[in-house]
C-alpha positions as CSV (number, residue, x, y, z in Angstrom):
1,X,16.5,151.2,61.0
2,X,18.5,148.3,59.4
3,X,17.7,149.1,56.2
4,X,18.4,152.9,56.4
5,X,22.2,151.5,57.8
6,X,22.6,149.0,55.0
7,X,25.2,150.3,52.6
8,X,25.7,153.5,53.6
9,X,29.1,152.5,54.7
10,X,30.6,149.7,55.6
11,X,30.8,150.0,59.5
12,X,26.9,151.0,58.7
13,X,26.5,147.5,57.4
14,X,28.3,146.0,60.0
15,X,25.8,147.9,62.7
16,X,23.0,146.6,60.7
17,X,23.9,142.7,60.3
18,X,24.6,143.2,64.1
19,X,21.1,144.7,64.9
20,X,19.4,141.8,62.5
21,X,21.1,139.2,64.3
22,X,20.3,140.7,68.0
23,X,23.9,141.1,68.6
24,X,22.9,144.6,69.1
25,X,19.8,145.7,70.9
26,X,18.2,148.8,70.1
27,X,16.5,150.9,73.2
28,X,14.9,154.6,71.5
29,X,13.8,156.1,74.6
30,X,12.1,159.7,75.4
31,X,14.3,162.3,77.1
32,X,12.8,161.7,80.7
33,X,13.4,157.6,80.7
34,X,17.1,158.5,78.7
35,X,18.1,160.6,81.3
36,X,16.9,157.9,84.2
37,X,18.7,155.1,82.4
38,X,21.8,157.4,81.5
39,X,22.3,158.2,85.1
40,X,21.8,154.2,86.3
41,X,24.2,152.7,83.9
42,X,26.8,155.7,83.3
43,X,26.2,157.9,86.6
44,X,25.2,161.1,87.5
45,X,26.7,163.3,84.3
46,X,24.3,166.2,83.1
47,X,23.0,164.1,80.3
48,X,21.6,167.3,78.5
49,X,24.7,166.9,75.5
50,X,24.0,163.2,75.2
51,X,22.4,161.5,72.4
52,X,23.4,158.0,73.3
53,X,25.5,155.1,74.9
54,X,25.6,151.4,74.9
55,X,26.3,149.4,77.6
56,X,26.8,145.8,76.8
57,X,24.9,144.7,73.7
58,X,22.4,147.4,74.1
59,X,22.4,150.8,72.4
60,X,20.4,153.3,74.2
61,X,19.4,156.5,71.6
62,X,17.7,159.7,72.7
63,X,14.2,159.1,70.5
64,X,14.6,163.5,70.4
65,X,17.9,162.6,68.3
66,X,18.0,159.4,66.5
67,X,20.2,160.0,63.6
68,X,22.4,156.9,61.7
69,X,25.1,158.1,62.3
70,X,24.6,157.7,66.3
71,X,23.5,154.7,65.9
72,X,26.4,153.5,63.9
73,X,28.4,154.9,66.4
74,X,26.9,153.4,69.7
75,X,26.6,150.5,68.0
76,X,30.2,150.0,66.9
77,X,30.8,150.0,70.8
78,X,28.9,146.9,70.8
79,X,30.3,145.4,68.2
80,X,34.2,146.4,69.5
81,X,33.4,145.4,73.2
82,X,32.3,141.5,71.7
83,X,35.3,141.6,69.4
84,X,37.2,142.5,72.6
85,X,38.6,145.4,71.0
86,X,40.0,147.9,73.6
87,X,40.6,144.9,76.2
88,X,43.4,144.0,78.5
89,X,44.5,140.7,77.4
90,X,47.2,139.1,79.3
């Protein structure tokens, strides 16, 4: 996975150096154990549209659609929440 992110973009890059370094932890799971872990950590949503989340440093992906692009995505969540992008900062 880290070498099909490396270089495609830059925020691909970024995902990848993050995965390396175990800043981000990848979780591919079947559709049965996504949905159970969907519904513990994010609630009880009809997780039929969704092909991921992260929830702290862990990316959870849908192993029935694990594209890049999803994985750049959930993992820029990671990345963001550590920077403490999107915070309240007093």
């Amino acid at each position: 996975m880290i070498k099909a992110l490396q270089g495609t973009t830059s925020q691909a890059s970024k995902v990848a150096k993050g995965i390396a370094s175990g800043e981000i932890r990848v979780n591919i799971l079947g559709d049965e154990l996504f949905a159970k872990a969907y519904k513990k950590y994010k609630g009880a949503k009809d997780v039929a549209s969704v092909g991921g989340f992260s929830r702290g440093g862990n990316i959870y992906i849908r192993s029935s659609r694990p594209d890049t692009a999803r994985v750049v995505h959930e993992g820029t969540h990671v990345l963001d929440k550590n920077a403490g992008v999107g915070l309240d900062r007093l």
